[in-house]
N, C-alpha and C positions, 0 to 999 in steps of 0.2 A: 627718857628716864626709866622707860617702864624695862629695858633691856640694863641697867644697871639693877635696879632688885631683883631681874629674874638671877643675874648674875651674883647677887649676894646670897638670897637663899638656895641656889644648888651649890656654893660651894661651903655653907653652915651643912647640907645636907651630905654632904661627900663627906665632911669631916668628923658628923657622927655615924656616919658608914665605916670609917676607918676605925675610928676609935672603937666599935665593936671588934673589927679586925686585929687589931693594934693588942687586943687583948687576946683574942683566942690563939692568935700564931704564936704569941708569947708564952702562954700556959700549954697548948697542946702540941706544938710543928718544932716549939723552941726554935722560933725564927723571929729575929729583930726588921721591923719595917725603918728602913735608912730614912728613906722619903718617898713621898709621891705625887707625884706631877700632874695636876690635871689642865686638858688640853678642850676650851670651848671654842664652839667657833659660833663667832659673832658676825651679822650683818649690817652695814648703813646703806641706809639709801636714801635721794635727791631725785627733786623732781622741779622740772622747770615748767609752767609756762606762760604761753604770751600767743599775742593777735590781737585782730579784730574781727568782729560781726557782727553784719549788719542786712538786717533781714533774714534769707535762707545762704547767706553768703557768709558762710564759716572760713578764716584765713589763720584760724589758730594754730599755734604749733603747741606740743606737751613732748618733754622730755623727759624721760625716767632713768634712773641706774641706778644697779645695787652692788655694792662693793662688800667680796667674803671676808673675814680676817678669820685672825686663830689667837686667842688668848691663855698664854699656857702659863700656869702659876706652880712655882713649889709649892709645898706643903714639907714641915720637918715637923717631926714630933719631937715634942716639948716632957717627955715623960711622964709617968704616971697611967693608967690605967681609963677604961672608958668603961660607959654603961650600957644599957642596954638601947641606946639611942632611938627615937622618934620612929613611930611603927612604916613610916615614909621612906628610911633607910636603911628597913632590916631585909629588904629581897635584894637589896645591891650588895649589903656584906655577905648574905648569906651565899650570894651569886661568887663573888670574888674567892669566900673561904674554901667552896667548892672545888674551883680549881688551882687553886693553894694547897689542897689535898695532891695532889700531881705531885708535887714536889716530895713531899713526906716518903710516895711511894717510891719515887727515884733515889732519894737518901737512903731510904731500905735496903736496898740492892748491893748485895755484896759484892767491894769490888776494892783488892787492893793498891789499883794501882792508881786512881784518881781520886780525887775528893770532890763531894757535891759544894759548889760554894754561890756564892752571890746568884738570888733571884732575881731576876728581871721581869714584873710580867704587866702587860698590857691589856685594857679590859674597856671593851664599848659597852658605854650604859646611855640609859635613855631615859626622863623622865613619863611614866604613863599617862593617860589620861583621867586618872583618876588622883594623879598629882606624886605616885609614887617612883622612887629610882629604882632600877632595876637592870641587870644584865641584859645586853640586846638579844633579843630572843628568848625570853624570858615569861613568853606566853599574854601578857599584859595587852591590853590596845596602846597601842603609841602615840605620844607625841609627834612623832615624824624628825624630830629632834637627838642626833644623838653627840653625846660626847664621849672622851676616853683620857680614863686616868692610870698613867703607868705608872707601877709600884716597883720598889727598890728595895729588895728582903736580903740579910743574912743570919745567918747560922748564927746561933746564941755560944 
Protein backbone atom coordinates (compact mmCIF):
# COMPACT_ATOMS: atom_id res chain seq x y z
CA UNK A 1 0.00 0.00 0.00
CA UNK A 2 2.72 2.20 0.96
CA UNK A 3 3.87 2.12 -3.04
CA UNK A 4 0.35 3.21 -4.03
CA UNK A 5 0.66 6.73 -2.07
CA UNK A 6 4.10 7.14 -2.97
CA UNK A 7 2.40 6.86 -6.33
CA UNK A 8 -0.44 9.21 -5.59
CA UNK A 9 1.61 11.96 -4.19
CA UNK A 10 4.33 12.17 -7.01
CA UNK A 11 1.97 12.35 -9.47
CA UNK A 12 -0.35 15.45 -7.38
CA UNK A 13 3.24 16.67 -7.35
CA UNK A 14 4.10 16.46 -11.10
CA UNK A 15 0.95 18.02 -11.76
CA UNK A 16 1.52 21.15 -9.84
CA UNK A 17 4.93 21.07 -11.39
CA UNK A 18 3.07 21.46 -14.68
CA UNK A 19 0.67 23.68 -13.85
CA UNK A 20 3.33 26.20 -12.99
CA UNK A 21 4.67 25.24 -16.52
CA UNK A 22 1.39 25.13 -18.22
CA UNK A 23 1.33 28.75 -17.40
CA UNK A 24 4.61 30.26 -18.14
CA UNK A 25 5.11 28.48 -21.67
CA UNK A 26 1.66 29.90 -22.30
CA UNK A 27 2.38 33.73 -21.34
CA UNK A 28 6.05 33.80 -22.12
CA UNK A 29 7.36 30.74 -25.28
CA UNK A 30 3.46 31.12 -26.45
CA UNK A 31 3.59 27.31 -26.36
CA UNK A 32 0.58 25.14 -25.69
CA UNK A 33 1.48 21.77 -23.43
CA UNK A 34 -0.73 18.98 -25.68
CA UNK A 35 0.04 16.46 -22.84
CA UNK A 36 2.32 14.73 -20.60
CA UNK A 37 3.27 11.45 -19.88
CA UNK A 38 4.80 10.46 -16.94
CA UNK A 39 6.59 7.19 -16.82
CA UNK A 40 7.18 5.41 -12.93
CA UNK A 41 8.75 2.41 -12.52
CA UNK A 42 7.35 0.34 -9.99
CA UNK A 43 8.71 -2.84 -8.21
CA UNK A 44 6.90 -6.11 -6.49
CA UNK A 45 8.45 -8.41 -4.84
CA UNK A 46 7.76 -12.20 -3.22
CA UNK A 47 9.47 -14.21 -0.92
CA UNK A 48 8.97 -17.67 -0.14
CA UNK A 49 9.99 -19.79 2.65
CA UNK A 50 10.11 -23.18 4.16
CA UNK A 51 12.10 -26.10 6.08
CA UNK A 52 13.04 -27.47 8.88
CA UNK A 53 15.44 -27.09 12.07
CA UNK A 54 16.28 -28.87 14.29
CA UNK A 55 19.18 -28.23 16.57
CA UNK A 56 22.22 -26.83 14.53
CA UNK A 57 20.52 -28.58 11.56
CA UNK A 58 19.20 -25.72 9.22
CA UNK A 59 17.38 -27.46 5.98
CA UNK A 60 15.52 -24.17 5.22
CA UNK A 61 15.11 -22.83 1.92
CA UNK A 62 14.20 -18.72 1.34
CA UNK A 63 13.21 -17.52 -2.00
CA UNK A 64 13.15 -13.99 -2.97
CA UNK A 65 12.35 -12.08 -6.50
CA UNK A 66 11.67 -8.74 -7.48
CA UNK A 67 9.82 -7.96 -10.42
CA UNK A 68 10.55 -4.14 -12.44
CA UNK A 69 7.37 -2.58 -14.19
CA UNK A 70 6.83 0.72 -15.72
CA UNK A 71 3.63 2.74 -15.00
CA UNK A 72 3.12 5.42 -17.67
CA UNK A 73 -0.09 7.65 -17.17
CA UNK A 74 -1.19 10.60 -19.56
CA UNK A 75 -1.79 13.51 -18.04
CA UNK A 76 -4.14 16.15 -20.56
CA UNK A 77 -4.67 19.53 -19.42
CA UNK A 78 -8.06 20.45 -18.46
CA UNK A 79 -7.48 24.46 -19.16
CA UNK A 80 -7.23 27.11 -17.19
CA UNK A 81 -4.17 28.38 -15.48
CA UNK A 82 -2.04 27.17 -12.42
CA UNK A 83 -0.37 28.79 -9.36
CA UNK A 84 2.42 29.03 -7.89
CA UNK A 85 2.36 25.24 -6.68
CA UNK A 86 3.85 23.66 -3.47
CA UNK A 87 7.55 24.86 -2.78
CA UNK A 88 8.09 20.61 -3.42
CA UNK A 89 7.50 21.19 -7.19
CA UNK A 90 9.01 24.58 -7.92
CA UNK A 91 12.88 23.06 -8.69
CA UNK A 92 11.06 20.41 -11.16
CA UNK A 93 9.22 23.37 -13.15
CA UNK A 94 11.88 25.48 -12.78
CA UNK A 95 14.34 22.53 -14.08
CA UNK A 96 11.80 21.76 -17.12
CA UNK A 97 11.04 25.64 -18.00
CA UNK A 98 14.78 25.86 -18.22
CA UNK A 99 15.03 23.73 -21.08
CA UNK A 100 12.00 24.82 -22.67
CA UNK A 101 14.04 27.96 -22.99
CA UNK A 102 15.78 25.75 -26.00
CA UNK A 103 13.07 25.91 -27.80
CA UNK A 104 12.21 29.77 -27.87
CA UNK A 105 15.89 30.02 -28.94
CA UNK A 106 15.43 27.64 -31.99
CA UNK A 107 12.03 29.38 -32.91
CA UNK A 108 14.16 32.59 -33.05
CA UNK A 109 16.31 31.59 -35.81
CA UNK A 110 15.58 32.85 -38.94
CA UNK A 111 14.77 30.63 -41.33
CA UNK A 112 12.44 30.59 -44.14
CA UNK A 113 12.24 27.50 -45.32
CA UNK A 114 11.06 25.45 -42.25
CA UNK A 115 8.72 26.03 -39.39
CA UNK A 116 9.66 25.22 -35.80
CA UNK A 117 6.56 23.01 -34.84
CA UNK A 118 5.44 20.35 -32.17
CA UNK A 119 7.87 19.86 -28.95
CA UNK A 120 8.71 16.82 -27.91
CA UNK A 121 10.70 16.74 -24.76
CA UNK A 122 11.70 14.27 -22.32
CA UNK A 123 12.89 15.01 -18.69
CA UNK A 124 14.47 12.61 -15.80
CA UNK A 125 13.42 13.88 -12.34
CA UNK A 126 13.93 12.55 -9.06
CA UNK A 127 12.31 13.00 -5.77
CA UNK A 128 15.28 14.44 -3.16
CA UNK A 129 15.86 13.40 0.05
CA UNK A 130 14.57 16.18 1.55
CA UNK A 131 11.18 15.24 -0.24
CA UNK A 132 11.59 17.68 -3.14
CA UNK A 133 11.18 17.02 -7.32
CA UNK A 134 13.73 18.05 -9.20
CA UNK A 135 15.58 17.56 -12.51
CA UNK A 136 18.10 14.69 -12.34
CA UNK A 137 21.21 16.45 -11.64
CA UNK A 138 19.95 18.89 -10.11
CA UNK A 139 22.48 19.20 -7.23
CA UNK A 140 19.91 17.82 -4.43
CA UNK A 141 20.89 14.47 -2.56
CA UNK A 142 18.70 11.78 -4.10
CA UNK A 143 16.41 9.52 -3.64
CA UNK A 144 18.19 6.99 -5.81
CA UNK A 145 14.77 7.02 -7.37
CA UNK A 146 14.22 8.45 -10.76
CA UNK A 147 11.40 8.93 -13.12
CA UNK A 148 10.51 10.73 -16.50
CA UNK A 149 7.98 12.68 -17.70
CA UNK A 150 7.60 13.44 -21.54
CA UNK A 151 5.98 16.52 -22.42
CA UNK A 152 3.98 17.26 -25.74
CA UNK A 153 4.24 21.24 -26.63
CA UNK A 154 2.88 23.27 -29.62
CA UNK A 155 3.15 26.70 -30.90
CA UNK A 156 0.13 28.77 -29.85
Amino acid sequence: MDQVNEVVELVKDVEAALAIVTTRVATDMKLTLVKAEVEMALTSSNEVKGGVKIGFLDASTNWAWVDGHTLSLELTPKGGTGSAGAKETDALAAGILELLTLYKEVQSIPNSAFAVGTLKLSVQFERTTAGTLQVVGGGGKSSKSTQRVNLTLRPK
